[in-house]
One Martini backbone bead per residue (centre of mass of N, CA, C, O) as a GRO file, in nm:
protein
  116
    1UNK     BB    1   0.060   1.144  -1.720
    2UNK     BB    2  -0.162   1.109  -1.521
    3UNK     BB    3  -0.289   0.901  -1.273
    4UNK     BB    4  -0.562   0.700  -1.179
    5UNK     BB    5  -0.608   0.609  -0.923
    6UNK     BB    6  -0.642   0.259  -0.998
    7UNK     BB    7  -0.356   0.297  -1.133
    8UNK     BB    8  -0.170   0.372  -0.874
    9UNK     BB    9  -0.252   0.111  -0.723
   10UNK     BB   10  -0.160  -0.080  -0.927
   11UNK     BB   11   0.134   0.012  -0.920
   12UNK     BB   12   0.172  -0.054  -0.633
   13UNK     BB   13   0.122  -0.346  -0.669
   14UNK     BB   14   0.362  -0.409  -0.881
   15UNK     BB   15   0.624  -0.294  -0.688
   16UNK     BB   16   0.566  -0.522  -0.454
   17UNK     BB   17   0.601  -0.727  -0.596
   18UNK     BB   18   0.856  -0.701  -0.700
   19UNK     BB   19   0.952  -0.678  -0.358
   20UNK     BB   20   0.816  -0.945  -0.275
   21UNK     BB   21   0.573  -0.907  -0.155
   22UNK     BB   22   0.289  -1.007   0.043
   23UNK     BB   23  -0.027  -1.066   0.063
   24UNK     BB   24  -0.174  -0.843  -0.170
   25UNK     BB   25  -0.400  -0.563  -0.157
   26UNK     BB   26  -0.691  -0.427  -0.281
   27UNK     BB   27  -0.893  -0.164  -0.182
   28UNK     BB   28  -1.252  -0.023  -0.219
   29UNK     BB   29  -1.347   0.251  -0.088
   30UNK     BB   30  -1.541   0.419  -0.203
   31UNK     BB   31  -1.848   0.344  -0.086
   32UNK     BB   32  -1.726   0.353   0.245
   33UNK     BB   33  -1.545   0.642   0.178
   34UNK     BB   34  -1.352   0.968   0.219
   35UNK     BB   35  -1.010   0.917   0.276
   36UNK     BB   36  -1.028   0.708   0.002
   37UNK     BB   37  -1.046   0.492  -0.278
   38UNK     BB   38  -0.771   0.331  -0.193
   39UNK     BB   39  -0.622   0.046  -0.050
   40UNK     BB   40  -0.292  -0.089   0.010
   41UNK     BB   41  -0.183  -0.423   0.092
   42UNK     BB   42   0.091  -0.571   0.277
   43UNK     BB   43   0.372  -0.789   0.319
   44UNK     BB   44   0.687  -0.818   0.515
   45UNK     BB   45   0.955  -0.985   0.678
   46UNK     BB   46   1.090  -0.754   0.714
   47UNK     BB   47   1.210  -0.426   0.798
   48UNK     BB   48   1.419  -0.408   0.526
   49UNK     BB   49   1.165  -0.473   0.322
   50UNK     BB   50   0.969  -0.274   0.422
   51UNK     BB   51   1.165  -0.032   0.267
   52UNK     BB   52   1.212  -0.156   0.017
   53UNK     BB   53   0.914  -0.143  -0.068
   54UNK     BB   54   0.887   0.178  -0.028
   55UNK     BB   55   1.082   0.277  -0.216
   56UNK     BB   56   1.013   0.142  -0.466
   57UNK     BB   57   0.701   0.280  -0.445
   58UNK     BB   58   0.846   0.573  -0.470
   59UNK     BB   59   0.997   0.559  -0.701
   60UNK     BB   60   0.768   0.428  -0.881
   61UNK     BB   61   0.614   0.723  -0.893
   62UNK     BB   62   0.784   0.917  -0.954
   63UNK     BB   63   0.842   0.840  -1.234
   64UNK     BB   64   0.510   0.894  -1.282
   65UNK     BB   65   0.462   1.158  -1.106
   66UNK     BB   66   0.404   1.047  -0.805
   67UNK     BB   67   0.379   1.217  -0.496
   68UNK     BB   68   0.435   1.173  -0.186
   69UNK     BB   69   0.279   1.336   0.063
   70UNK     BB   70   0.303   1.097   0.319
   71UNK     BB   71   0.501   0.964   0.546
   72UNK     BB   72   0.541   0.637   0.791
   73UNK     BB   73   0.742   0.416   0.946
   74UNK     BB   74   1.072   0.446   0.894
   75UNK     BB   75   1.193   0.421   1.189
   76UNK     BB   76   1.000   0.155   1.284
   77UNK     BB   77   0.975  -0.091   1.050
   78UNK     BB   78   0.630  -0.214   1.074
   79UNK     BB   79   0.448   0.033   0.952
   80UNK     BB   80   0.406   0.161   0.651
   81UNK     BB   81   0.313   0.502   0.500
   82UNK     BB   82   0.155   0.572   0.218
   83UNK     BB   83   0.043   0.892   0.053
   84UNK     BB   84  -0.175   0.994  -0.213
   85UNK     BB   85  -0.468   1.022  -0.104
   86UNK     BB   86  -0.642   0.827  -0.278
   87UNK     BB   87  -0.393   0.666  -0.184
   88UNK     BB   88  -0.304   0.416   0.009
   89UNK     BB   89   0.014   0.244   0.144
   90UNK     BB   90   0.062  -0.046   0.329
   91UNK     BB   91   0.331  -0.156   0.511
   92UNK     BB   92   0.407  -0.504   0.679
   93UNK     BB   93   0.477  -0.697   0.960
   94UNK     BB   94   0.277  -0.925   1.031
   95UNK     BB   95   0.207  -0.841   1.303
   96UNK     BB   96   0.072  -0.612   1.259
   97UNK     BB   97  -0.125  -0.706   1.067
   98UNK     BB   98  -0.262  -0.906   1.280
   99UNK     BB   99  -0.343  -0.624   1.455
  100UNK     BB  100  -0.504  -0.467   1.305
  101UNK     BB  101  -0.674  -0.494   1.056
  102UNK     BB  102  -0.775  -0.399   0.838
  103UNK     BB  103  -0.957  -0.546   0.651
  104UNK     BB  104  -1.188  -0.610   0.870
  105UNK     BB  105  -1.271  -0.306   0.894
  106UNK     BB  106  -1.304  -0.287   0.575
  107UNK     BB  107  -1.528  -0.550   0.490
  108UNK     BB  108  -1.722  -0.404   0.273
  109UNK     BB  109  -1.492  -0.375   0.086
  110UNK     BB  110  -1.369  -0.437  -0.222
  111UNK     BB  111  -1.136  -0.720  -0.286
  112UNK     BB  112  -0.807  -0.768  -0.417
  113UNK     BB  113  -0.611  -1.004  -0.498
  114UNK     BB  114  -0.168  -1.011  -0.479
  115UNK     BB  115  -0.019  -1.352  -0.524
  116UNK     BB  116   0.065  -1.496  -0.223
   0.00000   0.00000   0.00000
């Protein structure tokens, strides 16, 4: 049975704390854009990390049948982004996310933190 997008962005919530991520949020975009319904951000400590990270919520989302639609930032793995259309996520180097600054763009939208 395929999950509800917020069953998957929590899912992926799940996932990235599985492999350590921090300082992990989930943001509810429906109210204030139609580009995803939720974004997934969290923070892994290295390159090697961002990458475990990405594969963990890879790999168990296919579990559940929820296959990657699009992914970027493999190759300099400062920051992956993975699309599954409704959830996107976002998987950062601190320097990154402190330079994107996601949440403070949608500032607007509820956030969830999950984790350290």
């Amino acid at each position: 049975m395929a999950l509800s997008p917020r069953q998957l962005a929590l899912r992926a919530v799940e996932l990235a704390v599985g492999k350590k991520a921090e300082d992990v949020v989930l943001i509810d975009l429906r109210r204030v854009t139609n580009i995803a319904d939720y974004f997934v951000i969290c923070t892994a400590r290295s390159d090697v990390q961002v990458g475990a990270v990405a594969d963990g919520i890879v790999e168990g989302l296919a579990a559940a049948k929820h296959k990657v639609w699009h992914a970027e930032g493999y190759q300099v793995r400062s920051w992956i982004l993975l699309d599954y259309v409704e959830v996107v996520v976002h998987i950062f180097l601190p320097e990154a996310r402190d330079y994107y600054a996601l949440e403070r763009l949608w500032g607007d939208a509820p956030v969830e933190s999950f984790g350290e």
